[in-house]
N, C-alpha and C positions, 0 to 999 in steps of 0.2 A: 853913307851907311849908318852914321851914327845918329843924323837926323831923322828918317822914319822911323828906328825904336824910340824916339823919345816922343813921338809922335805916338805913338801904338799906348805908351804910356800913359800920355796926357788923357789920352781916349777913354782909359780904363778906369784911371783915376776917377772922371765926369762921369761913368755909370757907378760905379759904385758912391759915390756920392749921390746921385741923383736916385740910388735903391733907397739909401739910409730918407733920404724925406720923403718916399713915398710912402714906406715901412711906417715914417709918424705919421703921417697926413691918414694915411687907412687905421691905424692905433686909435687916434684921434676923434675918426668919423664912426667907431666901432662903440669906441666907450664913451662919446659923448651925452652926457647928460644919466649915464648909469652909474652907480655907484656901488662897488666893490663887495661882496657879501660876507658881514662879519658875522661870530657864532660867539656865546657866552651863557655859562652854567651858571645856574641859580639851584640850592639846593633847599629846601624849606619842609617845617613837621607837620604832619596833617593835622588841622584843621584851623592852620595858622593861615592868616595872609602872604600874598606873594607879590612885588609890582615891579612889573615890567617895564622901561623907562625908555625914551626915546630920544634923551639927551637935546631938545629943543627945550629952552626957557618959554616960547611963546611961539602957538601957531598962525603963519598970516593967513590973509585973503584966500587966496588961491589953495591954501595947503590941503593934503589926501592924504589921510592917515589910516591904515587898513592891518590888519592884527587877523590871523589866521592862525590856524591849528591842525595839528597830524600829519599822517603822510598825502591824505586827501585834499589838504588846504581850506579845511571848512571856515566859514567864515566866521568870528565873533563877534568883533566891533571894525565898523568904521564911520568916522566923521571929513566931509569935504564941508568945508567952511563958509563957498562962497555959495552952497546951496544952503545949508541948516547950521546952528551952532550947535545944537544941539547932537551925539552921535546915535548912530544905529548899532543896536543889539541885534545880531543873527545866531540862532542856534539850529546851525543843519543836522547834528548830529540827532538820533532819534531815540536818545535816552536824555537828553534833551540835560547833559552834566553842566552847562553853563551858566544854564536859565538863572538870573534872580541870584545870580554870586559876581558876574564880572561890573567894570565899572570905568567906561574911559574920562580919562578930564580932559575936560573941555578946551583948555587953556594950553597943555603942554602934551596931548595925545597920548599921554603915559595909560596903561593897563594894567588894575589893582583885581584879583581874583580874591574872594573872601570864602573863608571856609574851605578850605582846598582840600581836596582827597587823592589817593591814589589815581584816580578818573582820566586827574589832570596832568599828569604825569606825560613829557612827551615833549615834543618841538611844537613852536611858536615861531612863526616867521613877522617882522615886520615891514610894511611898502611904504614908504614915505614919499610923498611926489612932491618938489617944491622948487618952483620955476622954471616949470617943463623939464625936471630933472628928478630921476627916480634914484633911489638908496634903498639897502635892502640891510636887514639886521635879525639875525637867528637866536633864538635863546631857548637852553636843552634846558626844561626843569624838570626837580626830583623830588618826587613827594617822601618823606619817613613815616613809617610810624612810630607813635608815642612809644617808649622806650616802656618795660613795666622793671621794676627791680629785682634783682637777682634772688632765689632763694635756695640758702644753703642748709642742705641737711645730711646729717649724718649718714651715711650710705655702711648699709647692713644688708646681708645676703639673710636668708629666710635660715639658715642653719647659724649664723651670727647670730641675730637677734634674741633665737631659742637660747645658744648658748652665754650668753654675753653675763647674764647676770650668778652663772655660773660654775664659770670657770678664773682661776687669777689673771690681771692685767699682765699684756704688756705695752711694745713703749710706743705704738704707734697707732693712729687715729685715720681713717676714711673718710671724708668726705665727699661733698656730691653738689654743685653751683647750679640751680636749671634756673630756666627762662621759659614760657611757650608763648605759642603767637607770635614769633618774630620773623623777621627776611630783613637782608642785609645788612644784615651786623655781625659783628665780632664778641666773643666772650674769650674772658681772659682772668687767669690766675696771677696775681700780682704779691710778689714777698715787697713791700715797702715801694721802691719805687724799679723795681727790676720784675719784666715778664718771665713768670714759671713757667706758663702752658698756653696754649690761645687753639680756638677753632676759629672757623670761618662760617659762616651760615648764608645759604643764597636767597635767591627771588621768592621761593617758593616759602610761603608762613609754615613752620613748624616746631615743634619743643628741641629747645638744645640744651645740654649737659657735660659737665666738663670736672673729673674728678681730681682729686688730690689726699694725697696720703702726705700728712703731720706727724711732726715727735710730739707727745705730749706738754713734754714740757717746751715745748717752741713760744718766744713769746707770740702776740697778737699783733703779728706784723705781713698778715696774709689778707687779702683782699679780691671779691670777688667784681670783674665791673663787663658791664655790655656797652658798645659803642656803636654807632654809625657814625657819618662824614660831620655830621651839627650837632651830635648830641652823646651825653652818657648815662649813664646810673651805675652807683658804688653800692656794695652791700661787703663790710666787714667780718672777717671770721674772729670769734671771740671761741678761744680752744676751752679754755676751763668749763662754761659754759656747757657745749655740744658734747665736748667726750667726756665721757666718762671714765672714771676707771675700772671699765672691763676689756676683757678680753677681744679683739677683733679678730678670728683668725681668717683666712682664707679659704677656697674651697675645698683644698686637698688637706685639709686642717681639721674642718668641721666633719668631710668623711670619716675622716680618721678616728675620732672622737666616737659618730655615732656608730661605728663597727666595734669597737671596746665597748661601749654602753651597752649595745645589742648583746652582746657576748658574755660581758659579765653579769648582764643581768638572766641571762640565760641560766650560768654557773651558781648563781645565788638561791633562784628558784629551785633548782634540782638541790642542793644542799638543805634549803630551806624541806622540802617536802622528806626528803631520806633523812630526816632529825624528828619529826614530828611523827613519820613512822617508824620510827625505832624506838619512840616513847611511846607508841599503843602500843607495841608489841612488850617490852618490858613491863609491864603491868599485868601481864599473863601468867600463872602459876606454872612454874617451870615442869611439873607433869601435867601436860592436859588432860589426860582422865580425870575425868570428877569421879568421886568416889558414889556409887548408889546406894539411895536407902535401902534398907534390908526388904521393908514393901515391893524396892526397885527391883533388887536382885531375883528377890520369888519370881516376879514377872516374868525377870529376863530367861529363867530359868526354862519357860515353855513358850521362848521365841525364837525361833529360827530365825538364821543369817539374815536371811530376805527379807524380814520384816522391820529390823534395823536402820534409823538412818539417821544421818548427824545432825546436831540441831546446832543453827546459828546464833550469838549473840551480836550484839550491838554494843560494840567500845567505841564511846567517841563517834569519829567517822569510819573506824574502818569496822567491817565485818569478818568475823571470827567464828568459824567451825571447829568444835567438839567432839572429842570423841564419845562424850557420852548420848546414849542411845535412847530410843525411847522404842517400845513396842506398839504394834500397827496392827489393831487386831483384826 
């Protein structure tokens, strides 16, 4: 009994064993002479150089060296050895961003792009063939652009501004960090060496801005800076400088303001004009009958009612009716 289980065993053992070599033998026959595809990020500023490297000190006889681009796999350079030492330049793309900027060496298959722009931005695959044995090497590059520096200015609402040189300080300060023309980078508010504030800014170029309100008397320990992955720009706030000592209010601040201004000066004007007509009028002989010449009086003496009528003077600006009369003949 106990000898064919151990029989059944031995059996089971020899296949499984004999899976595990066929398992390598077909691993073997699969991945011979291919090599394994690795990926590597280069990040670089526009209009800088980039070089892609192939980690060969020296290419031999036989060696195929081929350098592609995109998700199309357009072709750029390739050099095969035992045909030309010399490599070939291909630009299929039909803007044709290559031309007269790449550059392979001859010696070590490496790929130097000059003057690099957004364009170039993208995957690079590399085939390497060497001894009937292919390698394959990926590399993501990232173009920047040039950084410009920050500039900080005093940020004033259009009712601020009117008011600022008019009203007393107080203790705090506005300002305003922009940048335009950027994608992918970060702005940030920095006290010394500790982050205040930060945005984010994406692919898309656009003007970015990022505010901050100061004590006046804060020292000059604030600083503005934009970044990407390789690169920065610093622009300092200098407080004495930018504020002033006026007033910054807010918006429910500055309303507030020009509704008293409207108002009081509403109240000013009517006071002004009910003073100035109260002074023409005081200057008026407290009986307005003017008294008539006796000439006058004969007249009036064979004028009926109807022919009567008041005669206006001129004080100043205002106009002033009399009761004395004149006859209408």
């Amino acid at each position: 009994m106990i000898t064919p289980i151990l029989q059944h065993i031995h059996v089971f053992y020899h296949l499984v064993s004999t899976m595990k070599i066929s398992i390598f033998l077909f691993m073997s026959l699969v991945f011979q002479g291919v090599g394994l595809d690795t990926e590597e990020g280069k990040s670089v500023m526009e209009g800088d150089p980039v070089t892609l490297n192939t980690n060969l000190t020296e290419l031999k006889t036989d060696d195929v060296i081929e350098w592609r681009f995109g998700g199309n796999g357009s072709l750029v350079a390739r050099i095969k050895r035992s045909v030309n030492i010399n490599p070939i330049y291909e630009d299929n793309n039909e803007t044709g961003i290559f031309r007269d900027r790449v550059k392979l060496n001859n010696q070590t298959g490496d790929l130097t792009i000059k003057n690099i722009t957004s364009q170039h931005s993208g995957l690079y695959k590399l085939k390497i063939k060497r001894d009937n044995k292919n390698s394959y090497h990926d590399f993501s590059v990232a173009v920047y652009s040039r950084l410009p520096v920050p500039v900080i200015s005093r940020h004033l609402s259009h009712c601020t501004s009117l008011l600022e040189s008019l009203l007393p300080s107080v203790s705090k300060c506005s300002v305003l960090c922009s940048v335009m023309n950027v994608s992918r980078v970060n702005l940030s508010w920095y006290n010394g060496s500790v982050i205040h504030s930060s945005i984010s800014v994406s692919d898309v170029k656009t003007t970015a801005s990022l505010h901050l309100e100061v004590e006046y008397q804060d020292n000059n320990t604030y600083r503005c800076v934009i970044n990407n992955s390789i690169a920065n720009q610093t622009q300092h706030l200098h407080i004495n400088e930018l504020c002033h000592t006026f007033a910054n209010f807010n918006h429910l601040q500055c309303l507030a303001f020009i509704v008293i201004f409207s108002v009081s000066s509403i109240i000013i004007t009517h006071f002004v004009h009910k003073w100035r007509a109260d002074k023409v009028y005081s200057k008026i002989p407290s009986q307005n009958a003017i008294r008539p010449t006796d000439e006058e009086s004969n007249m009036d003496s064979s004028c009926t009612f109807e022919d009567k009528k008041p005669v206006m003077y001129m004080t100043g600006q205002q106009e002033i009716y009399t009761e004395k009369t004149t006859c209408v003949k």
